[in-house]
N, C-alpha and C positions, 0 to 999 in steps of 0.2 A: 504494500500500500504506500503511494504517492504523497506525501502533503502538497496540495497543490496551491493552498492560500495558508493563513491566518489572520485573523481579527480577534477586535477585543469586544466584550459584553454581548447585551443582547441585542443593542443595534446594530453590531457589527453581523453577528449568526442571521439577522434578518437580511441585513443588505446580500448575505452569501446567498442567501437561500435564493432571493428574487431574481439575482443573476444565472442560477442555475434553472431557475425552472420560467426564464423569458421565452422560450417557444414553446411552450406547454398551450394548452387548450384546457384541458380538463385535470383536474387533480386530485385524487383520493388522497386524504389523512386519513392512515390507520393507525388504531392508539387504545390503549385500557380508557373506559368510562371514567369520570374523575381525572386522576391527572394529566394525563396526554390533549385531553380534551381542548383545556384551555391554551395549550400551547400551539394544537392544530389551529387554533381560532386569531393568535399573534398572529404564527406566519401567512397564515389568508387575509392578515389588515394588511400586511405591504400590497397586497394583489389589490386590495379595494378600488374599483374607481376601473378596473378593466372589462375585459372582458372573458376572463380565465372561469370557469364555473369550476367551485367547488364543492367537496366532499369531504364527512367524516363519517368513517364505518366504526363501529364500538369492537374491537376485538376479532375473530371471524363472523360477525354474522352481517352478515353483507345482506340480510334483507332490513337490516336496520339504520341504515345508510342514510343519512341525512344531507342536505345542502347545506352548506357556511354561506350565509347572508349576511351583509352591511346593513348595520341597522342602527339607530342616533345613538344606540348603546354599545358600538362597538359590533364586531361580528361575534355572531349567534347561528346557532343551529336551526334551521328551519323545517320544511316539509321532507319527508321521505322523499327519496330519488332512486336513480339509477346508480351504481357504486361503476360502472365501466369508467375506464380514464384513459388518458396516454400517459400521466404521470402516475407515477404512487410514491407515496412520505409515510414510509414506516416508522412509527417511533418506538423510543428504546424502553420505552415502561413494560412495551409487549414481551422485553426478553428477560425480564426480572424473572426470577426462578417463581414467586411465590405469587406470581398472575398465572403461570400454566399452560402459555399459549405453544405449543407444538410448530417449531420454526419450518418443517419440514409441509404440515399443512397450513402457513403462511404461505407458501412458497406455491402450491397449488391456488391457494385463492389469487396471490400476486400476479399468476399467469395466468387466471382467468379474467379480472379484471382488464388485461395487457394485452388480450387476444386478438381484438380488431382494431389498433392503434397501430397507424401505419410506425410513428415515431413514439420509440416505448424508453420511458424513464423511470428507472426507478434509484432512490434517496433513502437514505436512514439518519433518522435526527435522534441522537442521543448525547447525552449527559455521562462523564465519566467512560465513557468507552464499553460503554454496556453494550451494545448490541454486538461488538468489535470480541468482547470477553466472555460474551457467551455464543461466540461461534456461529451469528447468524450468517456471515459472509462464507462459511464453508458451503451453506446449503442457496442461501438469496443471493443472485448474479446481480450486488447494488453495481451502480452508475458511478454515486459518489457518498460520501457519509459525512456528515456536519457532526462534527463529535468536537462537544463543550464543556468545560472543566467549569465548578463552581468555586469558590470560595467566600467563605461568611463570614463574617465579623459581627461580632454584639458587642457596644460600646455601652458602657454607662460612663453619664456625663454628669 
């Protein structure tokens, strides 16, 4: 694996993201309910304002696929849709051990989703190298992976 960039924070991870997925059309965020959730919902704000349709699937159940719509609160989950894409953004809460998700049937749903997509992308956004450390790249052909390091400080003043 490549470094191909670095950046710092979260405006930096967004500005990478948006640069990588500028000829997309369509974009499924896959992600655990709860935390992935809101993170899929940041990176579809840099998309706001185009004409990129997006998605967020909760886990494998792709009949639960929702639209990411711009709304005065920010983007938000909307109507059920269609989960097909030319892109896909897997995140890395899916590869935590104690969510359960089976990266091998990831990898089936990813190629179903990627089926009729002449130009097929696929992305893994995680945190600390998790999808990296738990071996999703042995089984998922990603494209490129945004892998972000935290660090926190608690000040009392």
């Amino acid at each position: 694996m490549d470094i191909i960039s670095t950046s710092k924070g979260i405006g930096g991870q967004l500005t990478e993201f948006r640069k990588l997925v500028k000829d997309s059309k369509r974009i499924t965020f896959i992600g655990t309910v709860g935390f992935c959730t809101p993170f899929a919902e940041l990176m579809a704000f840099v998309m706001r304002g185009t004409d990129k349709e997006m998605v967020f699937l909760p886990n494998l159940r792709s009949d639960e696929a929702r639209k990411i719509v711009s709304s005065s609160h920010g983007m938000q989950l909307g109507a059920t849709t269609d989960p097909a894409a030319d892109t896909v953004v897997l995140l890395g809460g899916l590869a935590m051990p104690k969510i359960g998700v089976d990266p091998a049937k990831m990898k089936e749903l990813v190629d179903e989703l990627l089926k009729d997509a002449e130009q097929k992308l696929i992305i893994g956004v995680c945190f600390q190298s998790m999808l990296i450390g738990c071996n999703w790249p042995d089984l998922i052909d990603f494209d490129y992976i945004i892998d972000a390091d935290m660090t926190n400080e608690i000040k009392k003043l």
